[in-house]
SEMI-980002 format. One record per residue (C-alpha): z, y, x. Coordinates in pm, whole numbers, padded with zeros to 5 digits, always signed. Example, Ala and Ser with C-alpha at 12.3 -4.5 7.8 and 13.67 -1.06 7.14 Angstrom:
REM residues 2
+00780-00450+01230/+00714-00106+01367/
***
This chain:
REM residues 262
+14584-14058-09359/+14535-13745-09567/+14697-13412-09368/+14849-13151-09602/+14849-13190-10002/+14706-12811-10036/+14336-12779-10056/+14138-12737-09729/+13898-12475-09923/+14200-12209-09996/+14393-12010-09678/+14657-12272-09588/+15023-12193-09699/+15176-12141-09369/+14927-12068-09074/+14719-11862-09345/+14394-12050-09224/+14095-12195-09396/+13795-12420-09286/+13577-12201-09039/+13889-12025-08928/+13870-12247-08608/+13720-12534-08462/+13763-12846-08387/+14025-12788-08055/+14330-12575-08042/+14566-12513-07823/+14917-12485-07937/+15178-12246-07722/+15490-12219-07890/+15562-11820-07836/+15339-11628-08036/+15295-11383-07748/+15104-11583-07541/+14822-11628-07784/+14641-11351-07667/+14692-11397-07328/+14573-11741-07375/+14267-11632-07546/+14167-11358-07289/+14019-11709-07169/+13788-11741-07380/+13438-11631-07445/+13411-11380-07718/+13831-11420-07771/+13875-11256-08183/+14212-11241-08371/+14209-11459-08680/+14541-11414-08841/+14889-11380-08814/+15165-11525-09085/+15561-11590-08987/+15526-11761-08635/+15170-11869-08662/+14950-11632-08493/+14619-11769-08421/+14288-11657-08218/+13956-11801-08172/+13709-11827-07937/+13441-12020-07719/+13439-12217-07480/+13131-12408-07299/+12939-12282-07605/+13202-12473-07840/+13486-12284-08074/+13813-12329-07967/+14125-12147-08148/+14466-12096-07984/+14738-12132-08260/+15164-12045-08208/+15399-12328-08342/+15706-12115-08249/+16024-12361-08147/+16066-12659-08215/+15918-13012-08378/+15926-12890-08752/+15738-12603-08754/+15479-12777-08508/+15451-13066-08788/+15360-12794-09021/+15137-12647-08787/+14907-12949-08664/+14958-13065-09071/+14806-12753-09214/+14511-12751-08884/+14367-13087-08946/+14359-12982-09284/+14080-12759-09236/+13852-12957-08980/+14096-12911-08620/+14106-13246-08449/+14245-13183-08118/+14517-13033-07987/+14674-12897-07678/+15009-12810-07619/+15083-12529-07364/+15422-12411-07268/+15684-12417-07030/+15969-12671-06999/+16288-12750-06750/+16299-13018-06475/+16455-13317-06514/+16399-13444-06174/+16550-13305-05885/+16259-13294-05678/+16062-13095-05863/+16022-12716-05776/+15986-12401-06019/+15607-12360-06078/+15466-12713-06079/+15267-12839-06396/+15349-13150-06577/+15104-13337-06758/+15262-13497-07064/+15173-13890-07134/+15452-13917-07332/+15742-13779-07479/+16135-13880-07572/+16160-13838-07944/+16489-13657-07896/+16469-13471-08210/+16424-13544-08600/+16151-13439-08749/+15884-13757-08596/+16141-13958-08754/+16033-13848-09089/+15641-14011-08978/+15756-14268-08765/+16001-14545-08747/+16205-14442-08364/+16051-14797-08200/+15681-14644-08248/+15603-14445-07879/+15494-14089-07882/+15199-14105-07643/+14952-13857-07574/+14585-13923-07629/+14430-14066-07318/+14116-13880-07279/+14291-13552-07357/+14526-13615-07053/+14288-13718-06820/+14064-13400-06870/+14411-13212-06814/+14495-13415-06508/+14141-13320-06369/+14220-12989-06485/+14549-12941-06335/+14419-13066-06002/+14143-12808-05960/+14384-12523-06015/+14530-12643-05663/+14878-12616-05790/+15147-12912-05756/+15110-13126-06043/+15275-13482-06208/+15214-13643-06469/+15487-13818-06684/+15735-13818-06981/+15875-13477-07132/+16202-13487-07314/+16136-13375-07642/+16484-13230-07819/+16638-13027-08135/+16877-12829-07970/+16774-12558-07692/+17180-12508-07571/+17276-12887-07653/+17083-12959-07315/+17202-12620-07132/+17540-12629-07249/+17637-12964-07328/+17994-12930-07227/+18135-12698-07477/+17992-12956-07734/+18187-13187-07903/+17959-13457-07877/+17939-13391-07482/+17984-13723-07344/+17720-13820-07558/+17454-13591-07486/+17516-13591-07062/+17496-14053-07089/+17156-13942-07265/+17010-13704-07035/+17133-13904-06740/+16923-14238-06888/+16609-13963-06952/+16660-13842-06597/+16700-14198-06483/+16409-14352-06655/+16194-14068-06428/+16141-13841-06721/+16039-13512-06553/+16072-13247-06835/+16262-13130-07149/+16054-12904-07404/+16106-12854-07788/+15732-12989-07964/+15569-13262-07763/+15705-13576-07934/+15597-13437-08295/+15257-13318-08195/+15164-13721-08084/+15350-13863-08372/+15149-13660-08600/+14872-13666-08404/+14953-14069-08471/+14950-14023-08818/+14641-13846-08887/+14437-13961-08671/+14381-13722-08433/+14397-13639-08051/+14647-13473-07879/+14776-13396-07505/+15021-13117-07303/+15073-12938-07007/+15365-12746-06897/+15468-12508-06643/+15791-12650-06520/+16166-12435-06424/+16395-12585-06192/+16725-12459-06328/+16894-12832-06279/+17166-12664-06047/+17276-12440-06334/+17189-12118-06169/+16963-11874-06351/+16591-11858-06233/+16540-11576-06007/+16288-11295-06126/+16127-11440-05765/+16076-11775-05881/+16000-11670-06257/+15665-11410-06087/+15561-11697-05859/+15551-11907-06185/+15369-11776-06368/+15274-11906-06709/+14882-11819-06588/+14873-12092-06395/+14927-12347-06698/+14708-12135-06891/+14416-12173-06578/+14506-12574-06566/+14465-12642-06958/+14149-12420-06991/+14012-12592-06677/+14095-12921-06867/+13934-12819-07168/+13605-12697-07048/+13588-13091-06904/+13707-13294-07228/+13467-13052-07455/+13209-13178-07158/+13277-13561-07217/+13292-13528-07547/+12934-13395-07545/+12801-13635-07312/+12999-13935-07567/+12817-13782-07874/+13215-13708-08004/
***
């Protein structure tokens, strides 16, 4: 399918990008502030523009351009961001962020590695009919599996919670709608999702659509007793450690795709 109506030659309407701008894999953070410290990472890390929350940098990596592009939060203006980046030549994409447990078990600085997500929010629903799965690319995640295991950190793989509404999930009781929205994070929690984040379920579903690749990691909080997350936990957390995992995993797919001829 065709990505983005607006010509691929002219700066694209919302990430103000054109063909050259980047190559062919990008990784997607949602906070515009961690672009840069995402592309300290790379070799020969340049600033390539900047327009509402879009801020993008490019580099190398194992001789290859990479680019490291914001969404901001949430599914639509990710749509409009992995839209407007296949448009001029991008065909793989990483998202990189943090997230909230969902399991009990899990502890405040372990990675997840998305296969999947809940499509807990609207905007996929304008690509896909609800029955078609949001999964992750399979290559992609098993370069970020390898990726997150060399790092030495504790990692999981399995399915993020993708949803609309940041204080729906934190605050669900002065909703109206609150019996509603604790039945459906207890069948998430029960069906062994581990995470909730704001982008994942759009980025495969239009991933899906276009015919592209895509994958996540996150750095996972364990707020699930309600308490705030200590400054303590938040330092020994730090989002560096995602950022070390999804280079790591990277430098290998960019690897295998060499060796594949991709």
């Amino acid at each position: 399918m065709t990505p983005s109506t607006q010509s691929n030659e002219a700066a694209q309407h919302h990430i103000a990008l054109r063909r050259g701008d980047v190559g062919r894999y990008v990784l997607l953070p949602g906070d515009p502030g961690r672009v840069e410290l995402i592309a300290r990472h790379f070799d020969s890390p340049v600033f390539v523009a900047s327009n509402r929350e879009y801020v993008t940098w490019s580099g190398k990596l194992n001789g290859v351009s990479v680019a490291c592009t914001s969404t901001g939060i949430g599914c639509p203006s990710t749509a409009i961001a992995v839209e407007e980046l296949v448009a001029i030549g991008a065909d793989t994409f990483i998202r990189l962020g943090t997230s909230g447990a969902m399991q009990p078990d899990i502890t405040t600085g372990e990675l997840g590695v998305i296969t999947g997500a809940i499509r807990d929010e609207g905007t996929s629903h304008h690509y896909l009919p609800p029955e078609f799965p949001a999964v992750a690319d399979i290559n992609v995640t098993a370069a970020l599996r390898a990726g997150a295991a060399a790092t030495g950190h504790p990692f999981r793989l399995g399915i993020a919670q993708s949803k609309d509404s940041f204080f729906g999930q934190h605050s669900p009781a002065r909703m109206p709608i609150a019996p509603e929205l604790k039945r459906r994070w207890a069948a998430w929690t029960a069906g062994g999702a581990i995470c909730s984040e704001m982008e994942a379920a759009t980025l495969f579903i239009v991933a899906a659509v276009l015919g592209v690749r895509a994958g996540g990691l996150m750095l996972i909080f364990n707020n699930l007793d309600g308490r705030e997350v200590t400054p303590e936990e938040r330092e020994g957390a730090d989002i560096e450690r995602a950022i070390h995992a999804t280079i790591s995993g990277l430098r290998i797919l960019i690897a295998e795709d060499a060796r594949g001829g991709r």
